[in-house]
N, C-alpha and C positions, 0 to 999 in steps of 0.2 A: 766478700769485703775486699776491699783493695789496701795496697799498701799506702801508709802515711808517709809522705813525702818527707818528714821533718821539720817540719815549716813550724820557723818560732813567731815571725810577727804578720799578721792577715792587717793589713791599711786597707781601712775601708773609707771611700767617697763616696759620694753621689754623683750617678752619670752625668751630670749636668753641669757640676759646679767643677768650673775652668781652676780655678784655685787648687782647689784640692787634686785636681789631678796632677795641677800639676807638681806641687808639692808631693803627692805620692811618686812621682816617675823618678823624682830629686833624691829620693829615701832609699833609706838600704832596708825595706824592707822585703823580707822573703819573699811575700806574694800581697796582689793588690786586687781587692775585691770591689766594681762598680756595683753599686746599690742602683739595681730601677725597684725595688719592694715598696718606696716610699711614693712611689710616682701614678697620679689617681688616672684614672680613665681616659679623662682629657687630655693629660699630657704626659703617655707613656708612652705613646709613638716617638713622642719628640726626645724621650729619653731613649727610646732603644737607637733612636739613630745617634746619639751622642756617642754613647757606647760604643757601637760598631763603627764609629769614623775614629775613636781614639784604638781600637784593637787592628783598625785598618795601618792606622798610622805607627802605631808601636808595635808592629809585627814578629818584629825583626830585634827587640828590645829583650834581653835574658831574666828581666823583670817574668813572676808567671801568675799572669790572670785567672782571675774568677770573675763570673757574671751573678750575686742576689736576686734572682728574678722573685717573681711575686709566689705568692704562698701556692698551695696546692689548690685549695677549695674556692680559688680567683681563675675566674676570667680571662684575664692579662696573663696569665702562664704561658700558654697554649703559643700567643702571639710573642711573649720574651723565650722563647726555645728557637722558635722560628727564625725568628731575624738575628740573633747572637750566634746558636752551634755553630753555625758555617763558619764564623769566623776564629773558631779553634781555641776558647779560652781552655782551660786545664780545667776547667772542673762550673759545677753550678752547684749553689751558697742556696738551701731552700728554709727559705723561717717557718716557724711555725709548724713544722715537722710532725705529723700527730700519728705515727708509728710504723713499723715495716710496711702496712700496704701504701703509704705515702709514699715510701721510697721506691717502693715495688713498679710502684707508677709514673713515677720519676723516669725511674729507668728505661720505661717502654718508650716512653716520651721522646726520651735524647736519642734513643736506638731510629727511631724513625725520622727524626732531624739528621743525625749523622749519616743514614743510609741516603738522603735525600739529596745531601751537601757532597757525598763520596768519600765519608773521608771513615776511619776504620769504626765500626759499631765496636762500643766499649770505650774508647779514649778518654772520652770526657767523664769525671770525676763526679760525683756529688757530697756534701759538706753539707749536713743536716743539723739546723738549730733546731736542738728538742727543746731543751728549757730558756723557752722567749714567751711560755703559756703556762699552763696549771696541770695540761694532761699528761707532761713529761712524767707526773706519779704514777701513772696506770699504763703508758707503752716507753720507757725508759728502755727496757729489754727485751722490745719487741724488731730490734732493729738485726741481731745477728743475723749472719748467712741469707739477707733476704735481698743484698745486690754486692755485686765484684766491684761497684765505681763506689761501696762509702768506701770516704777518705777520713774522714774525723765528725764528730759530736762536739755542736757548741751551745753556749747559752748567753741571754742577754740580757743583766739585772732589770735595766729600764720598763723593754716591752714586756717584763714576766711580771713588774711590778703593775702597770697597768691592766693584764689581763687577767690577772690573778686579784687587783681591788686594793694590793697592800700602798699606802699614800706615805711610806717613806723606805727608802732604802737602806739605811743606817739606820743600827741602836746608839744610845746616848753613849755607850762604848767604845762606837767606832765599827761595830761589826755588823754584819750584813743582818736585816732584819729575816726571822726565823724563818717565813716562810721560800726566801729568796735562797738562803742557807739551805734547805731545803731541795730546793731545785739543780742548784751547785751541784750541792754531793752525786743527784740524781744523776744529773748529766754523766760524770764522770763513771760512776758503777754501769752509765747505757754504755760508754764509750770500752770501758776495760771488758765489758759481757760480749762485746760487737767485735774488737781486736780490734779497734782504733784508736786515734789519737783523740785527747778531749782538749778543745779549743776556750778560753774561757773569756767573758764576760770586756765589750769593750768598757772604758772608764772616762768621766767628766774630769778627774782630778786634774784639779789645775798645777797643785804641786809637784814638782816631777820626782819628791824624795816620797810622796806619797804614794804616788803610782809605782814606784820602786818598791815599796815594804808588800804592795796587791801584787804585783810582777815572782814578788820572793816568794808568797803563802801560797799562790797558782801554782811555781814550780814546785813548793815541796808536798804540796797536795796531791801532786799527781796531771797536774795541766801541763800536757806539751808547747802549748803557746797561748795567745794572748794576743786580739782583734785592738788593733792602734787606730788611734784618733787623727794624728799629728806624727810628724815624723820625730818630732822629739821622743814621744814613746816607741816608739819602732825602734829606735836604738838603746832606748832601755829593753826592752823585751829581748832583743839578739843578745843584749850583753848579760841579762839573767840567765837564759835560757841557753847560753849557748854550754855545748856537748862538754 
């Protein structure tokens, strides 16, 4: 396992959209994560070269990258290792995480890009979303000692709610519906069983006193940080979260 960087807030874009990068590059957030995960068949070339023309162009930028490439059991992996390692992000964001031998495989992956590229076997990070699915219950603690690049355990209400069937996020309470509650805790018991950091859950709240009170339960739950939408939240996440 690798050490955790201490990274309070991960900005995540979409490789593609000109806006949000560039609003991320304007943020003080810690690290900024391009998403190609969302990008179909058709048009994932077009996003990997997005990607590698913005990681070309902010090189030199003390901002420090991640690349979301696509899930393990896709296609499109194989070709998002390819065309991004070279270009030296800090680490690769894999959703859909479905236990150590996913990482296991990860890591052979990036070993054979980085030797390709020359640049040191090992450098590059990985950042494994277990709970963004339902099997985080059965390989949550499958992840210790099985690579030196994890960096952190994270989880994402949305896609967990989708793939797991549950059709709301919120109890009439305000709290996270059970099953999603659920997958939270999971994450975090993968993440402390693993010796990493647990990353937790981006958020739609528009109110930013509300995303404050989720920012405040993550940190005393035990989450080191917290995936921002907007740069508004990035600087609530550093200022909850910070040391």
């Amino acid at each position: 396992m690798g050490k955790f960087r201490l990274i309070r807030s991960w900005f995540l874009a979409p490789a593609g959209n000109e806006t949000k990068l560039v609003e991320g590059l304007a943020s003080n957030a810690d690290a900024f994560v391009l998403d190609l995960s969302q990008a179909q068949a058709v048009n994932a070339e077009e996003a990997r070269r997005a990607a590698a023309n913005f990681l070309r162009q902010n090189h030199s930028s003390p901002m420090v990258f991640y690349i979301m490439t696509h899930a393990s059991g896709s296609d499109l992996l194989q070709g998002d290792l390819e065309a991004l390692v070279p270009f030296e992000p800090a680490g690769i964001v894999l959703p859909h995480a479905d236990g150590g031998s996913d990482l296991q495989q990860l890591d052979v992956m990036i070993s054979v890009q980085e030797a390709l590229a020359g640049l040191p076997v090992g450098r590059t990070k990985i950042v494994a979303l277990t709970g963004d699915h339902a099997g985080v219950a059965f390989s949550a603690g499958s992840y210790r000692a099985k690579s030196q690049r994890l960096e952190a355990l994270g989880w994402w209400a949305d896609r967990a709610a989708g793939n797991i069937g549950v059709n709301r996020l919120h109890e009439s309470n305000g709290r996270l519906a059970a099953p999603l509650e659920a997958v939270r805790t999971l994450t975090l018991l993968g993440a402390s069983t693993a010796g990493v950091g647990a990353i937790d859950t981006p958020s739609a709240a528009m109110d930013i006193e509300h995303f404050r009170v989720e920012c405040d339960s993550a940190r005393g739950d035990g989450f080191a940080g917290k995936i921002a939408i907007s740069a508004e939240q990035a600087a609530v996440i550093n200022t909850v979260f910070a040391a």
